[in-house]
FIPA-453477 format. One record per residue (C-alpha): residue in one letter; z, x, y. Coordinates in steps of 0.25 Angstrom, whole numbers, plus 5000, padded with zeros to 4 digits. Each point is the difference from the previous one (the first is absolute). Last residue first. Example, Ala and Ser with C-alpha at 12.3 -4.5 7.8 and 13.67 -1.06 7.14 Angstrom:
2
S_5029_5055_4996
A_5002_4994_4986
REM end
This chain:
417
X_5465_5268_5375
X_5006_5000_5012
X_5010_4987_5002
X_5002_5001_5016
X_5016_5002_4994
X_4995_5013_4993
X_4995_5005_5015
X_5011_4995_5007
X_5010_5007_4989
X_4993_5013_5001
X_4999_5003_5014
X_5017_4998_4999
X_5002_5009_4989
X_4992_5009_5009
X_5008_4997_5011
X_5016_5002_4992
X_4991_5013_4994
X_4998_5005_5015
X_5015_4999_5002
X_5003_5007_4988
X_4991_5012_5003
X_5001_4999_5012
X_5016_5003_4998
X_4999_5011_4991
X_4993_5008_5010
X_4983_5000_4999
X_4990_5011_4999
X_4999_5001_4985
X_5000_4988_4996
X_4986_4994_4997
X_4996_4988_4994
X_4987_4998_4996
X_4995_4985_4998
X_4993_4993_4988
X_4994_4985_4997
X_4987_5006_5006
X_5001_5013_4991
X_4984_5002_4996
X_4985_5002_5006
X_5004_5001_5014
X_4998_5014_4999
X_5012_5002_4989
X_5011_5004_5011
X_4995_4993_5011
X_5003_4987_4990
X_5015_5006_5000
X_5004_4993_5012
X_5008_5008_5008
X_5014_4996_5007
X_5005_4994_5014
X_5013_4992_5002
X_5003_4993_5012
X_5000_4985_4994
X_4989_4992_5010
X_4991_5012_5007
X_5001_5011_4987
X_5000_4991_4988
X_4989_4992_5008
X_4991_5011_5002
X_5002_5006_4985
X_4997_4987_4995
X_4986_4999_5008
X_4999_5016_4992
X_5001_4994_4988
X_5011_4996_4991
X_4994_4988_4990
X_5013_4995_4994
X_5009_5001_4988
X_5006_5014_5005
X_4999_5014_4992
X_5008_5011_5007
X_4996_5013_4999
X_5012_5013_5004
X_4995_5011_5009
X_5009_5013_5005
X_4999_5010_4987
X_5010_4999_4990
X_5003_4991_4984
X_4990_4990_5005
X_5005_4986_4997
X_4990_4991_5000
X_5000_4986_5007
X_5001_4985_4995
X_5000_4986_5009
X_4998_4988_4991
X_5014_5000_5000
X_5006_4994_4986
X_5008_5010_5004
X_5008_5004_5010
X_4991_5004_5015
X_5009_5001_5010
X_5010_5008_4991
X_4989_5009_4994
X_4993_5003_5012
X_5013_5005_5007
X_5001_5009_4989
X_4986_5005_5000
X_5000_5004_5014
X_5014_5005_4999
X_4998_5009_4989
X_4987_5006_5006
X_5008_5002_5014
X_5010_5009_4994
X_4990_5007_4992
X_4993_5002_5012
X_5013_5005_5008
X_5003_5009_4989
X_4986_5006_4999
X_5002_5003_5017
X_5014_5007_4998
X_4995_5009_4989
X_4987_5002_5006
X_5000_5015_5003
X_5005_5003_4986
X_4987_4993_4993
X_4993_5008_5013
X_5006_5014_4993
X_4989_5010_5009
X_5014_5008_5003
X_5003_4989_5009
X_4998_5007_5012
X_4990_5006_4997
X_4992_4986_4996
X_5004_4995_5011
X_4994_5011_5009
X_4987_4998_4992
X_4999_4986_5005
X_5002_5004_5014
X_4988_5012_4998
X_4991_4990_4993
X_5002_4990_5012
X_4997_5012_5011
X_4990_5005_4991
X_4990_4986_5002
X_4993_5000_4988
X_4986_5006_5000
X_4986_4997_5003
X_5004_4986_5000
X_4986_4993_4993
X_4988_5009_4999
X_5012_5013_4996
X_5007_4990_4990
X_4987_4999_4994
X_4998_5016_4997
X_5017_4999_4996
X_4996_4991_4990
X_4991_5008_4993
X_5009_5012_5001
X_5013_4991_4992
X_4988_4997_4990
X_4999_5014_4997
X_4989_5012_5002
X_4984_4993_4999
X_4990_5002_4990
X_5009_4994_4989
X_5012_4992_5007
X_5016_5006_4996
X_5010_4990_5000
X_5013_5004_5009
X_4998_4987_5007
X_5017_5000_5006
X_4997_4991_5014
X_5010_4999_5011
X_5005_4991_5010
X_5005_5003_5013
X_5000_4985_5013
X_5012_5008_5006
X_5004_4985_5004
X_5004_4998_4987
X_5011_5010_5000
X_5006_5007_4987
X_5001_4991_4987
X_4992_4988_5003
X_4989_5006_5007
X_4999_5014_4994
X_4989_4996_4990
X_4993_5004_4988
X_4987_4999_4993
X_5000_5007_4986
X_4989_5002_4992
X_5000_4997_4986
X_4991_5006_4989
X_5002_5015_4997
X_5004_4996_4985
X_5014_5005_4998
X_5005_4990_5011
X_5016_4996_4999
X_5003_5004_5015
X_4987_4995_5006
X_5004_4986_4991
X_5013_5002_5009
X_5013_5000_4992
X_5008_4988_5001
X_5012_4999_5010
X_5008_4989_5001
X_4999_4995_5015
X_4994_5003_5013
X_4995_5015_4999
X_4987_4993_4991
X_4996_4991_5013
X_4989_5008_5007
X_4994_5005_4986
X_4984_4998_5001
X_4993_5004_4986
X_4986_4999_4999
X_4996_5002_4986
X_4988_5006_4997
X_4991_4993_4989
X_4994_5010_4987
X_5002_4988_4992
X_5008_5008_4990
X_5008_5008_5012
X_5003_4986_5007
X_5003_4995_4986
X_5011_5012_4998
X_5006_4999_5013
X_5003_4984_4998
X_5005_5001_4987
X_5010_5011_5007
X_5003_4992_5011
X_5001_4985_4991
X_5011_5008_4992
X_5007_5004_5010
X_5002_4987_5009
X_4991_4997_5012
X_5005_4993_5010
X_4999_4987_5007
X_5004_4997_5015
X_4988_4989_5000
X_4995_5005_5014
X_5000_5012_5001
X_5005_5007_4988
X_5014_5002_4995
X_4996_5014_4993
X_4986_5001_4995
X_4991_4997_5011
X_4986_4999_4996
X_4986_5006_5003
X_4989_4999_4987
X_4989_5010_5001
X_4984_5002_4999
X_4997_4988_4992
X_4986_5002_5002
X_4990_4987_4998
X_4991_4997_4990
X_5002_4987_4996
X_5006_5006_4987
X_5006_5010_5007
X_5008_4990_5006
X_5003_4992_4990
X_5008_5011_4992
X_5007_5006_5013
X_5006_4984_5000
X_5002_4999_4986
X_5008_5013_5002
X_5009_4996_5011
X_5002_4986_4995
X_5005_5006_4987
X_5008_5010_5008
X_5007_4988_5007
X_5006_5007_5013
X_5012_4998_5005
X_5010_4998_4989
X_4998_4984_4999
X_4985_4999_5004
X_4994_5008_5011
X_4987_4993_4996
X_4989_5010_5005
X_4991_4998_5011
X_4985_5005_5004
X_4998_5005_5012
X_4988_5003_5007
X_4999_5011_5007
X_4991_4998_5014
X_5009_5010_5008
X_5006_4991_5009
X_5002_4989_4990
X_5008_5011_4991
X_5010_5003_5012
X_5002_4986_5002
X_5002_4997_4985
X_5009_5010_4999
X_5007_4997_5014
X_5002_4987_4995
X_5010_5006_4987
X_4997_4993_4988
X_5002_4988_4989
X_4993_5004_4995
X_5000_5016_4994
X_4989_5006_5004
X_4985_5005_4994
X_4990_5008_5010
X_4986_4998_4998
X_4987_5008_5000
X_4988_4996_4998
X_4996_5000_5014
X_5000_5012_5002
X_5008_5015_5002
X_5014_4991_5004
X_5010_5009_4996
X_5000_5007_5011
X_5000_4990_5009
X_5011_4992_4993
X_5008_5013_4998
X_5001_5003_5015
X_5002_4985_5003
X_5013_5001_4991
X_5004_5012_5007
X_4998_4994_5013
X_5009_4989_4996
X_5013_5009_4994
X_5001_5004_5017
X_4992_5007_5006
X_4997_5012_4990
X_5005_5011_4996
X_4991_5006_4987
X_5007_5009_4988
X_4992_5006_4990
X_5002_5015_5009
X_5013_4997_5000
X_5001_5000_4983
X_5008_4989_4995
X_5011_5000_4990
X_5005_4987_4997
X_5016_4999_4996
X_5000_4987_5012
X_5011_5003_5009
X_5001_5014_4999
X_4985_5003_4997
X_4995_4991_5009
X_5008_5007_5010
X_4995_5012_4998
X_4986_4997_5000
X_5002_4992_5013
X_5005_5014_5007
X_4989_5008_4995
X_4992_4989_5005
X_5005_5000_5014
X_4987_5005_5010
X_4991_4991_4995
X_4986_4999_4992
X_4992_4998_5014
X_5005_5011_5003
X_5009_5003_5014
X_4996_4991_5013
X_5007_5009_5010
X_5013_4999_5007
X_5011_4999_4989
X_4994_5011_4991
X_4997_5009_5013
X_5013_4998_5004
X_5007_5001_4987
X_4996_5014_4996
X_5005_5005_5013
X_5012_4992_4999
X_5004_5003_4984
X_4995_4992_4988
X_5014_4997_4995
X_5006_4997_5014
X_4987_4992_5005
X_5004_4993_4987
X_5016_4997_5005
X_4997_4997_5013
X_4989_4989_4997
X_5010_4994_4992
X_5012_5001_5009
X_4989_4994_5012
X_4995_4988_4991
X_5017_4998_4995
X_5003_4998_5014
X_4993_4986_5001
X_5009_4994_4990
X_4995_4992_4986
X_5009_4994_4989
X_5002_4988_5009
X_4985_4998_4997
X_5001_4994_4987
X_4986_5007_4994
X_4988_4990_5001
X_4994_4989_4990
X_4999_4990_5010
X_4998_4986_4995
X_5015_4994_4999
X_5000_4997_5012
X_5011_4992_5010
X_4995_4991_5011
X_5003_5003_5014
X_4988_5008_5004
X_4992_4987_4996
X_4985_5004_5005
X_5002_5015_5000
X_5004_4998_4984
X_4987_4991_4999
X_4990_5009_5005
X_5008_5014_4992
X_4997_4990_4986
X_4986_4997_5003
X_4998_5015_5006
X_5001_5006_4986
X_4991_4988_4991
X_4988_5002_5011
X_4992_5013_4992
X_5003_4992_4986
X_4995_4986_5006
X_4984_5008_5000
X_4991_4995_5013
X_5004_5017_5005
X_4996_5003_4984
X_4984_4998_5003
X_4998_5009_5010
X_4995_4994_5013
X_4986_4992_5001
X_5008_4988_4996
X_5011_5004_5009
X_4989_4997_5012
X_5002_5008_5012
X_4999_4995_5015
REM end
């Protein structure tokens, strides 16, 4: 029998339980509607496409070439960087060497990779926008970095709040080592950074001499903006990216950009890729090979590629913030944000919506949603629920409003203060 007090400290922490809670209680009531996965619309998917992707890249590397590539482990770095380079420059305008270029599992490993190396003692700290993606805080548990939040504010990050907060840092000894943020439609606020507050933003990174953690698996999803890696003149971002939401999720390919050079050492992509090699040893290159094979065949244009699926979110954005304007009319005490993109809208409600909430909407109105409190590590957003829309037809989506407005009725008629 083992004891979790003699275990490591983060498997007690609610960050490292906030992803199954949601997965428990959709197997719980199969029949009730979600608005809490984030995912790709699935209708967008077919079998066949894996085999005409996996096709078309062992047509570009040729058989002999890919039988060893597709059978063996391959480097730890990758086997489709050259291919990720190019695609971030036709989708983003970045220009990446390969060699800085790391696949990973998923964006998640990445982030894990950084936190590791990033994490030299116990001074250091990593700063993030709150409220903020679970698997941040999950990702920082693990790796003993303490993280220290900053106000997103109106335009996504409050840059006064981000340099009072390097500022106190330091003062209490600490070592801001970077700040990670999503600036286009971020999980889970749906906010994005405008121009000015990017360039601002670069410039006080550089000043503070703070790296920037930039994770962009929503920017394809809406107006575009150019990525902060895009717009860098000071060497200071590093970009995390994803093919999760805009080629296959179940690939499980990320990528991380860490150009910066490291004194005694060669770069922070090479760093990364020496504790990639404890963790994975490699990513898998059959995945790598079907997600190149998509990226062929679309000319590496994944803002084309997406068309229909941007459509179909934007689609679904409008009528999740249209049905809740006409359930909710003012003087409503129910009020929401109105991102411009992305698959996540915030709803502000006049009562407490815990996880106990969260079961009963599920069991008694069918209608299952996030309560924002994971979000801020139970330290903020109990009146606040994430709505997600990207995985739903237009129907769900106004059927599990109807329920939602009715979750909401019992609980302001059981007088909630």
């Amino acid at each position: 029998m083992l004891d979790l007090s003699e275990l490591h400290p983060s498997l007690s922490d609610p960050a490292l339980t906030s992803m199954n809670l949601l997965n428990e209680v959709a197997d719980r009531y199969p029949g009730a509607i979600s608005f809490a996965p984030g995912r790709p619309y699935a209708g967008f998917f077919s079998v066949e496409d894996v085999h005409r992707y996996l096709r078309v890249y062992v047509d570009h590397i040729g058989p002999r070439v890919a039988r060893d590539r597709l059978f063996q482990y391959g480097r730890t770095k990758g086997v489709i960087q050259d291919l990720i380079a190019r695609n971030l420059a036709a989708d983003e305008g970045i220009t990446a060497d390969p060699e800085s270029i790391v696949v990973t599992v998923g964006c998640q490993e990445a982030l894990f990779l950084l936190m590791r190396t990033l994490r030299a003692d116990e001074r250091d700290v990593l700063l993030a926008t709150t409220p903020m993606y679970v698997g941040v805080t999950g990702a920082a548990r693990l790796t003993d970095l303490p993280v220290v939040p900053v106000e997103s504010g109106r335009t996504g990050i409050d840059l006064d709040d981000f340099a009072a907060k390097i500022d106190k840092c330091r003062r209490d000894g600490l070592r801001p080592r970077a700040c990670y943020l999503v600036p286009d439609f971020a999980n889970p606020t749906g906010l994005s950074l405008d121009l000015e507050t990017r360039l601002a933003l670069l410039d006080l990174a550089a000043e503070q001499d703070v790296l920037l953690l930039e994770d962009n698996p929503y920017g394809l999803f809406g107006p575009r903006m150019p990525t902060l890696r895009s717009l860098d003149r000071h060497g200071v971002v590093v970009y995390l990216g994803s093919y999760s939401k805009t080629a296959m999720p179940g690939a499980r390919v990320g990528f991380v950009a860490a150009g910066q050079p490291v004194r005694g050492g060669g770069t922070l992509a090479d760093e990364l890729a020496k504790v990639k090699s404890m963790i994975s040893v490699n990513t898998p290159p059959v995945a790598q090979a079907v997600i190149a094979g998509k990226l062929l065949e679309n000319d590496f244009d994944l803002r084309a590629a997406n068309r229909a699926e941007t459509e179909l979110y934007g689609r679904n954005l409008r009528l999740l913030l249209d049905g809740l304007a006409r359930r909710f009319p003012p003087p409503s005490r129910v009020t929401w944000n109105r991102p411009g993109g992305g698959f996540f809208a915030v709803l502000s409600v006049p009562f407490t919506a815990d996880d106990e909430v969260l079961a009963h909407s599920a069991r008694e109105h069918g209608v299952i949603w996030t309560p924002m409190h994971h979000f801020y590590g139970g330290q903020g957003g109990h009146r606040q629920i994430r709505l997600a829309c990207s995985l739903l037809t237009p129907d769900q989506i106004d059927a599990g409003l109807d329920r939602l407005a009715a979750l909401i009725s019992e609980w302001e008629q059981r007088g909630e203060q």
